[in-house]
C-alpha positions in Angstrom: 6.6 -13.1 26.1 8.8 -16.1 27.1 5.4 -18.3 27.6 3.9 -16.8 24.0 6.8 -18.0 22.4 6.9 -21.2 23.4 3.6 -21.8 23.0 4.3 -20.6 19.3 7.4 -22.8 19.3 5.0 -26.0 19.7 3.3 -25.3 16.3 0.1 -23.9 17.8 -1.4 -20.6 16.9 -2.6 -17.9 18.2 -6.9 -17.4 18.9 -7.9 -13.6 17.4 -8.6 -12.1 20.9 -4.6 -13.7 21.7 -3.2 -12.3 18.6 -5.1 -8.6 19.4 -3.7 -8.6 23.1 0.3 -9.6 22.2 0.2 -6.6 19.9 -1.5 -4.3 22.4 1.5 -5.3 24.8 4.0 -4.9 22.4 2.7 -1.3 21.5 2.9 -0.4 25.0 6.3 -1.5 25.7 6.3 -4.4 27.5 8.7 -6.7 25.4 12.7 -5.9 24.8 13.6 -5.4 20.7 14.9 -9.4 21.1 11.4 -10.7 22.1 9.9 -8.6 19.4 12.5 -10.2 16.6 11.5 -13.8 18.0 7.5 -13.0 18.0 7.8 -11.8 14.6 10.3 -14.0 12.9 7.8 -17.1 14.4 5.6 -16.0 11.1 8.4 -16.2 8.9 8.5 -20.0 9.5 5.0 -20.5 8.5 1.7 -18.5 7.1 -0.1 -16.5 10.0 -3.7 -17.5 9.8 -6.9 -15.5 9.2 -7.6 -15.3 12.9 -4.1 -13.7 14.2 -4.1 -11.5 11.2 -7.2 -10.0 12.6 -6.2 -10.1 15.8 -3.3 -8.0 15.2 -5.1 -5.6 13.0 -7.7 -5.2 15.4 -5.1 -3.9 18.1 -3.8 -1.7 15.3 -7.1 0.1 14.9 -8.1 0.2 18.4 -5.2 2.1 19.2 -4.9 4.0 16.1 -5.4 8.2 16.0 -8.5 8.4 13.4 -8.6 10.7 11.1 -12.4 12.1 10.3 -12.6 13.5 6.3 -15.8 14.7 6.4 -18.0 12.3 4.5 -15.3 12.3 1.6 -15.4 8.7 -0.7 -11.3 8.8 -0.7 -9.2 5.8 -2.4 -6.2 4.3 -0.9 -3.5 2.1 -3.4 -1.1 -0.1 -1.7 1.2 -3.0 -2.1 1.7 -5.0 0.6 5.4 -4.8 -0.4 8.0 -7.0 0.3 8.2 -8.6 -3.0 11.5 -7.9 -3.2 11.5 -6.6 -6.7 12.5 -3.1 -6.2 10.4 -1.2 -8.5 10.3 2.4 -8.6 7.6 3.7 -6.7 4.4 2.6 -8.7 1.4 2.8 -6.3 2.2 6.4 -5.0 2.5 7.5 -9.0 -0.8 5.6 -9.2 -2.0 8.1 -6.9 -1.3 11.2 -8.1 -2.2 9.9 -11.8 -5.9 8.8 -9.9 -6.0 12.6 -8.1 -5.5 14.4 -11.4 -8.0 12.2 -12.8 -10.7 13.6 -10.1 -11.1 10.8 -7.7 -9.9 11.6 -4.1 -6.9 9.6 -2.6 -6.0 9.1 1.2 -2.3 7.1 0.8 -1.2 5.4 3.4 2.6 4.9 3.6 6.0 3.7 5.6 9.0 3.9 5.3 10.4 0.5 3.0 11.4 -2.1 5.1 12.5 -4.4 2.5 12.9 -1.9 -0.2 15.1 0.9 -1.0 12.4 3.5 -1.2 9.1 3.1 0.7 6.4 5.5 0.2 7.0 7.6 3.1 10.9 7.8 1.8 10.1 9.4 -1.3 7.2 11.7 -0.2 9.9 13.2 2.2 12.5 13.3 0.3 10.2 15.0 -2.7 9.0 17.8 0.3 5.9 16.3 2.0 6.0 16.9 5.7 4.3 14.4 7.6 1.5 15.2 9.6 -1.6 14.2 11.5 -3.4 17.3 11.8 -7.3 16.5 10.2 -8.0 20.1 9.2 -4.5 20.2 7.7 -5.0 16.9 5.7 -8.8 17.8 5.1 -7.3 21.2 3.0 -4.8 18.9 1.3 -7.2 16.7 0.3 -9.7 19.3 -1.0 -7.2 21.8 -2.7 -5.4 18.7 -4.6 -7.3 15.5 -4.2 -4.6 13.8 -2.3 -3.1 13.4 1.2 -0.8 11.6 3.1 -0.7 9.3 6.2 2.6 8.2 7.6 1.5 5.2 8.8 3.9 5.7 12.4 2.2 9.0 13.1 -1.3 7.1 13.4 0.0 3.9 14.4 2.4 3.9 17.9 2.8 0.1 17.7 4.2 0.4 14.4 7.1 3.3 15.8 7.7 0.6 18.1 8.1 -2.8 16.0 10.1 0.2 13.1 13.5 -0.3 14.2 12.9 -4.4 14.7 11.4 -4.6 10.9 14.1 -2.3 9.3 16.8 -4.3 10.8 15.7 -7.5 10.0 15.1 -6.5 6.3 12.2 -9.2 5.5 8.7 -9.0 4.4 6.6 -9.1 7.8 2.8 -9.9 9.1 3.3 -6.1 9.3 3.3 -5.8 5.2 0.3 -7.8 5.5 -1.4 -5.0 8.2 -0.5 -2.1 6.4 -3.3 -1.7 3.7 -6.2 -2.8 6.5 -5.3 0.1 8.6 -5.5 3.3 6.8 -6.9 5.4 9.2 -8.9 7.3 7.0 -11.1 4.1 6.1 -11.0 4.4 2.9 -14.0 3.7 0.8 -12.3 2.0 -2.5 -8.8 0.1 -2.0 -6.7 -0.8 -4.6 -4.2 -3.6 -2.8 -0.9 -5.3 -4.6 0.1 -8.8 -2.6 3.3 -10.8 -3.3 1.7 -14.0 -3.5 -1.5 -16.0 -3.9 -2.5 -17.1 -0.8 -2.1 -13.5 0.3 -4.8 -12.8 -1.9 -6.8 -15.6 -0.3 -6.4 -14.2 2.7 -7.1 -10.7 1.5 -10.2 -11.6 -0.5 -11.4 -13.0 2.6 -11.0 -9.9 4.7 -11.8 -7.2 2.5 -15.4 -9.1 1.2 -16.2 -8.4 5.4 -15.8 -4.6 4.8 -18.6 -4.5 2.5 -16.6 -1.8 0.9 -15.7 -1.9 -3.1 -11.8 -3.9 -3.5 -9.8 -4.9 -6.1 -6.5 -7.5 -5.1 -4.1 -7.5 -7.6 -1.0 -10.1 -8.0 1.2 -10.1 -11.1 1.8 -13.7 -11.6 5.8 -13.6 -11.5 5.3 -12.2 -7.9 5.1 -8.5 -8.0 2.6 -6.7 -5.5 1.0 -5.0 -8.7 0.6 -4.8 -12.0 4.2 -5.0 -13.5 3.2 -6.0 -17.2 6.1 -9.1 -17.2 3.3 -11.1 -16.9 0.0 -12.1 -16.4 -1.6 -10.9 -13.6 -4.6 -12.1 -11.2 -7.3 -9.6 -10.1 -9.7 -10.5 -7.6 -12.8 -7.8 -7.3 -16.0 -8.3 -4.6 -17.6 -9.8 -7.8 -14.6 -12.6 -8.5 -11.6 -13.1 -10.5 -10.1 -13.5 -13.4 -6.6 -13.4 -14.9 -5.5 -10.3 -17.1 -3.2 -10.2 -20.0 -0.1 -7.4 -19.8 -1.8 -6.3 -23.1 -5.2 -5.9 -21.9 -3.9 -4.0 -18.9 -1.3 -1.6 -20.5 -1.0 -2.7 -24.1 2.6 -4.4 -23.7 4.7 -6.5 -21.7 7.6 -4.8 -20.6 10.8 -6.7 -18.4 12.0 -6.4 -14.9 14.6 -4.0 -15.8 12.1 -1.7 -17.2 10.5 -0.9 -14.1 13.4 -0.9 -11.8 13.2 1.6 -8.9 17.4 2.2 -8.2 19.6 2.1 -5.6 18.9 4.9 -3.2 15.8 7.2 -2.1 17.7 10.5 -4.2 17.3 7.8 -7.2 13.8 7.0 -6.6 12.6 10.7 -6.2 14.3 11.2 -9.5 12.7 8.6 -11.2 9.1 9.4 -9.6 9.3 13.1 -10.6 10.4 12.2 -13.9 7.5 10.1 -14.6 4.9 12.4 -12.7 5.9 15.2 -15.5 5.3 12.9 -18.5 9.2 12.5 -19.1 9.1 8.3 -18.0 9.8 5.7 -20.8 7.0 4.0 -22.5 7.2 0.8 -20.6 7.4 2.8 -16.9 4.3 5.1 -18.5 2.4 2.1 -19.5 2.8 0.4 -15.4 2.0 3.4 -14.0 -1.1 3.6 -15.9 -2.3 0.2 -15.7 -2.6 0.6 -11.8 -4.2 3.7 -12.1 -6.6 2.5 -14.5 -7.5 -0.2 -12.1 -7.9 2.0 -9.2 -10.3 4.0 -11.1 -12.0 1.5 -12.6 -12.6 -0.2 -8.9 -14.6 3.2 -8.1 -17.5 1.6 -10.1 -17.6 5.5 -12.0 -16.4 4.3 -15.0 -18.0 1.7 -17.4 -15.3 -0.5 -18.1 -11.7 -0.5 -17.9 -11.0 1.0 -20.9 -12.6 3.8 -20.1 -10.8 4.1 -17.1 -7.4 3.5 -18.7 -8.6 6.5 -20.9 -9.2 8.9 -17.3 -5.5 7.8 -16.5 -3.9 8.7 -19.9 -5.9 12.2 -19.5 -4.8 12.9 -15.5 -0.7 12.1 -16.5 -0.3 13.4 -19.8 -2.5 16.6 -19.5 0.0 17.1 -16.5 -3.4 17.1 -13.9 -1.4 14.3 -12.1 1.8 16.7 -11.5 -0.5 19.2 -11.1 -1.6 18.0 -8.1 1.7 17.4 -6.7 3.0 20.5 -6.9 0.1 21.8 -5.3 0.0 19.7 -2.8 3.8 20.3 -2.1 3.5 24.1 -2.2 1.0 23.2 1.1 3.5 22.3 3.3 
């Protein structure tokens, strides 16, 4: 590690077959928590390029457990995170809103590392048991239209690099990672970044998939659509920039949408929602993202009609529906 850091420390960077092998290392325990700090904090000082970022995702997925769903077109939502904003848990809401509305979701999750309440935090704490089982996830997935990965249990580098990440506190290359490496290959991603060259970056990526992608950015530096502003979304067709009104029919402030101070506070808030009980402004997010999500499935013929599936899926209660069945699974 001593002779990858230094070389790092020069201002070079790292070739995509480089970038793959230091993460296969890392995963396998060769370097001490204090080299793993150094190697990561290294891209805190400046952008990682296109060519390490898919080196490291292609470590990721060579070493990741797959998970096989049997030919079903599933939908993953994800923020990169590390915005720093603290909203309440918008993208896994999204989720449930886009199972009730009939689409199939495979959410991929962590723990926060920069946030109060990651995904993974508030599927515990709300009574999802992680697991990695396929037949077990399959059964989720075709009672309720949802399932969960813990992103650890089908990653082991990312159990390893957990510990280093949490203390730190920062956004990481590993925020970047997580929504390429959802085991499940999803065929439709919905994915928030925090800033615009992430989107670049993304956009660059995700047109290689040849799978159907929508990059959202809220233009005051959310990792989704937040409604306090304008907000950029980049499709496999182009982009454009979106109005708060177009996309939920109001602007709403930061304090609207703010996710509190603890995981007990956050499961609150998300159940509240889920059941139709959220305010207008935290209803009106939730559904903008959802509407998106949908409307990136190419099933609906414009976004207003998709805005209209999401209204359906949360206030019929399809959306909590779906949560409570898949909770009574466990």
């Amino acid at each position: 590690m001593k002779k990858i850091l230094q070389y790092l420390f020069e201002h070079k960077t790292l070739s995509r077959e480089k970038a793959r092998e230091v993460l296969l290392q890392m995963s396998s325990g060769q370097f001490n928590e204090s080299e793993i700090a150094s190697f990561i904090t290294v891209f805190l000082m400046r952008s990682v390029t296109i060519e390490e970022l898919q080196g490291f995702r292609d470590a990721l997925l060579e070493l990741s457990i797959k998970v096989d769903l049997n030919g079903h077109d599933v939908m993953d939502i994800v923020g990169t995170g590390g915005d720093g904003k603290n909203t309440f848990n918008i993208s896994t809401l999204s989720c449930f809103i886009v199972a009730g509305a009939g689409q199939q979701v495979a959410k991929h999750g962590n723990y926060g590392a920069s946030s109060v309440s990651g995904a993974s935090n508030l599927m515990e704490q709300i009574g999802y048991k992680f697991k990695h089982n396929t037949d077990h996830l399959k059964r989720e997935l075709e009672t309720t239209n949802i399932c969960f990965l813990h992103a650890p249990l089908f990653h082991p580098a990312l159990k390893v690099v957990g510990p280093v990440r949490k203390n730190l506190g920062v956004r990481t290359f590993f925020n970047m990672l997580g929504p390429m490496v959802n085991p499940a290959a999803p065929a439709y991603q919905l994915v928030g970044v925090y800033n615009l060259e992430m989107a670049r970056i993304y956009n660059y990526l995700l047109q290689q998939t040849g799978k159907a992608f929508t990059i959202i950015h809220s233009l005051d530096g959310y990792d989704e659509i937040s409604l306090t502003n304008d907000t950029k979304v980049i499709t496999n067709e182009g982009e454009k920039i979106m109005t708060p009104e177009q996309l939920g029919k109001r602007t709403v402030t930061a304090q609207d949408i703010y996710g509190g101070n603890t995981v007990e506070e956050a499961a609150k808030l998300f159940l509240r929602i889920i059941k139709g009980e959220g305010s207008w402004a935290q209803n009106a997010v939730v559904l903008a993202n959802a509407a998106m999500a949908l409307f990136c499935t190419g099933k609906y013929s414009d976004y207003e009609t998709a805005y209209a599936a999401a209204v359906e899926s949360l206030e019929s209660k399809k959306a909590y529906s779906a949560l409570e069945q898949l909770i009574n699974l466990q």
